[in-house]
C-alpha positions in Angstrom: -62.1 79.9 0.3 -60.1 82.8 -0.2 -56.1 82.3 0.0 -55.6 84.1 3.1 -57.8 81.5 5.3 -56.2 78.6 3.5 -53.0 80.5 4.4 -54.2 80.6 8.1 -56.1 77.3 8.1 -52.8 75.1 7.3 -50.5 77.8 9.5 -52.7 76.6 12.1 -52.2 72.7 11.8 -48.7 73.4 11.3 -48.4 75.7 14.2 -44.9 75.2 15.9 -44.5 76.1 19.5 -41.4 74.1 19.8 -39.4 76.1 16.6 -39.7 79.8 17.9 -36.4 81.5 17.8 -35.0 80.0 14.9 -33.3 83.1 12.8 -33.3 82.2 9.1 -30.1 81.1 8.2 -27.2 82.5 6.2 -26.6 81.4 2.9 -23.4 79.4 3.1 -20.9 77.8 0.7 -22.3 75.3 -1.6 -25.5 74.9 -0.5 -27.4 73.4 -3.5 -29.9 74.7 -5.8 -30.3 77.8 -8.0 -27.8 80.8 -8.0 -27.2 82.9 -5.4 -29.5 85.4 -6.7 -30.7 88.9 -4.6 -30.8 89.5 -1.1 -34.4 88.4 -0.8 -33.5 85.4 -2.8 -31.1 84.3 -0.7 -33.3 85.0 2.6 -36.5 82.9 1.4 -34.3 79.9 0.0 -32.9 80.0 4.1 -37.0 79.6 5.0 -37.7 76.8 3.6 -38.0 73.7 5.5 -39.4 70.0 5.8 -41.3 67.7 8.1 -42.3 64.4 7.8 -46.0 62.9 8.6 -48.0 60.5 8.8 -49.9 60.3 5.2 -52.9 60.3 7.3 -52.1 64.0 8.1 -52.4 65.2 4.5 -55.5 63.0 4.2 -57.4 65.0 6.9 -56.5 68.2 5.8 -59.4 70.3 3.8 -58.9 69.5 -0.1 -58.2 73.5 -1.2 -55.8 73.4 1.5 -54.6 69.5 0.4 -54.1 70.8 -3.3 -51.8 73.4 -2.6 -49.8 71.6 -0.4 -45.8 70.5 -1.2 -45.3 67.2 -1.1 -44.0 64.3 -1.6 -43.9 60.4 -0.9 -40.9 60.0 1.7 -41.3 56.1 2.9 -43.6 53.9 4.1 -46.8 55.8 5.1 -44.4 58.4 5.4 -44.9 62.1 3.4 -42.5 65.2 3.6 -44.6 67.9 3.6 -42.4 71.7 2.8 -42.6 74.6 4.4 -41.6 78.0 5.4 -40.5 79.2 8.7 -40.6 82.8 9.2 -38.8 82.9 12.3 -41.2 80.3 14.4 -44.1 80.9 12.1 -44.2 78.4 9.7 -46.8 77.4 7.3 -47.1 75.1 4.0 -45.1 75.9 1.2 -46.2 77.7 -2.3 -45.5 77.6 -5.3 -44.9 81.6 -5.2 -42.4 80.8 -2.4 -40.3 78.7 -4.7 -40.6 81.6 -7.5 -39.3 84.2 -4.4 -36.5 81.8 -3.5 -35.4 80.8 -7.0 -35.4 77.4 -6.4 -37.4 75.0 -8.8 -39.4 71.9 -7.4 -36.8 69.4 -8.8 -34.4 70.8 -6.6 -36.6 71.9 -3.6 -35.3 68.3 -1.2 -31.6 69.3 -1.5 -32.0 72.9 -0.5 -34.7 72.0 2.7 -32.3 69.2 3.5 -29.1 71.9 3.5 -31.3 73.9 5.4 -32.3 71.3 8.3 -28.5 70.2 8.8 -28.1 73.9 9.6 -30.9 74.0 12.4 -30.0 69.9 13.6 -26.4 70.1 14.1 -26.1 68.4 17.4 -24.7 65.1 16.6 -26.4 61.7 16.8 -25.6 59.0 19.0 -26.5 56.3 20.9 -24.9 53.4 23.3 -24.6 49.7 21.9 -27.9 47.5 23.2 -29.4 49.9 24.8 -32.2 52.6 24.3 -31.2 56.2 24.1 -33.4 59.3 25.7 -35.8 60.2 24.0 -34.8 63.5 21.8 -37.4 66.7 22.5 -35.3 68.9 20.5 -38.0 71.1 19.2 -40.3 71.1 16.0 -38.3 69.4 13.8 -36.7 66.7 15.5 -38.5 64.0 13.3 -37.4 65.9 10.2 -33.5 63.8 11.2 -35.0 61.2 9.4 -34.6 63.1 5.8 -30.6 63.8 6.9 -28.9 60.7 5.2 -25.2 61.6 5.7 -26.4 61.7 9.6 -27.5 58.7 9.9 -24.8 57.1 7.3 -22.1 58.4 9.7 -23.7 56.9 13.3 -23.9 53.6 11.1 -20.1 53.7 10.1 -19.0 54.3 13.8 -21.5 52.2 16.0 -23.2 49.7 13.4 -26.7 48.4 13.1 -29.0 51.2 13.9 -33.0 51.3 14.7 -34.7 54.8 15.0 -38.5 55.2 16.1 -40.1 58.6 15.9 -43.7 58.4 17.0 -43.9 62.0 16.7 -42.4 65.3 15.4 -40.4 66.2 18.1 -39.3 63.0 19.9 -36.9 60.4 18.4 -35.8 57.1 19.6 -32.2 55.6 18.5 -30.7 52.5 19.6 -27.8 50.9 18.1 -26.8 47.2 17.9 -29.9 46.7 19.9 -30.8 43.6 21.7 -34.1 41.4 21.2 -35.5 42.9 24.7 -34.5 46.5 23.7 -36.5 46.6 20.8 -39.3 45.0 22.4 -39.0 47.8 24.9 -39.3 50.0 22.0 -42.1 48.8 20.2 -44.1 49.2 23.2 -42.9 52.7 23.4 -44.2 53.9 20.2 -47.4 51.9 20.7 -48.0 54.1 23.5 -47.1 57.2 21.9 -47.9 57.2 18.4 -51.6 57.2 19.0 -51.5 60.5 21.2 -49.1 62.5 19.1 -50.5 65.8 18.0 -48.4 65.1 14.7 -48.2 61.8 14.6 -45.2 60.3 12.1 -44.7 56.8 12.3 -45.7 54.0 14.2 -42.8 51.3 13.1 -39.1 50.7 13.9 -36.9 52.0 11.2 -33.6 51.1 10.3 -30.4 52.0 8.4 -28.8 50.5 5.5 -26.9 51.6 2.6 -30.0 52.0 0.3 -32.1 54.2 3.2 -34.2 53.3 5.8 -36.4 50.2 5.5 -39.0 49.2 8.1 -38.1 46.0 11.0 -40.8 43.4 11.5 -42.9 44.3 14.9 -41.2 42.5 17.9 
């Protein structure tokens, strides 16, 4: 298979209806990684992005395609899989894309996760024993997950705190919640996990001070 149609084979199970619009973004202060470099540099480092999956979405991808793929291990079943978004077209990421951006592989999570608190800025929160809304805040909702300072900070200032994100663009947050609210929840994700286009996780997550760990099923 020549490059181009793996190109346009993963573009198209990675195609984003819920990210157009996104400019790249502007290569601020202290964001981590390589030097500053050129122009260019600067403008492809600003593409890249993340997304979590299921691992079962690596599995069924074609193995050319699987082979060239970014990724990594995130937690769970969980993988990141990288990216580039080219103002709402985003496909999997290269190695050539890490050569344009001057950023090696060893440092490739610090830079996507600068570039995700740029696009997820809103910030979290959620009322005490109860469920919040759930968030359909575009492609990359799910991708909240790899933000730790995010979720550090909702912890400091409301306490325990028990995500759910079925799929890519809808998370669940409750905080302190009560036996019956994550019952409620649990029942939520069984009903949407198995329908998601890009599925993510079926389990309750939650917070602590060494990352997110999964709860027992209600």
């Amino acid at each position: 298979m020549s490059w181009s149609r793996i190109s346009s084979a993963f573009s198209l199970l990675l195609s984003i209806a819920g990210c157009a619009g996104q400019a790249p973004l502007a290569e601020p202060v202290g964001q981590p990684a390589a030097t500053l470099g050129s122009a260019n540099q600067q403008a492809a480092r600003a593409r890249l992005r993340a997304v979590i999956r299921d691992q079962s979405f690596l599995d069924h991808l074609s193995a050319p395609v699987r082979e060239t793929t970014i990724s990594e291990p995130f937690y769970g079943h969980m993988v990141i899989l990288y990216l580039v978004d080219d103002r709402g077209a985003a496909r999997g990421a290269q190695a050539s894309d890490l050569a344009e951006s001057g950023v090696t592989r060893e440092a490739l999570r610090a830079v996507v996760e600068w570039n995700l608190s740029q696009v997820l800025k809103e910030p979290l929160s959620c009322t005490s024993h109860a469920l919040s809304e759930p968030a359909h805040h575009g492609y990359y909702e799910s991708s909240r997950l790899l933000l730790d300072k995010q979720w550090a900070d909702l912890a400091a200032q409301a306490g325990s705190v028990v995500v759910a994100a079925p799929s890519n663009d809808t998370l669940w947050v409750a905080c302190n919640p009560s036996p019956e609210v994550l019952q409620k929840l649990a029942v939520v994700v069984q009903n949407t996990y198995p329908r998601a286009a890009r599925p993510v996780s079926p389990s309750l997550l939650t917070w602590s001070k060494d990352g997110w760990r999964e709860l027992p099923a209600p």
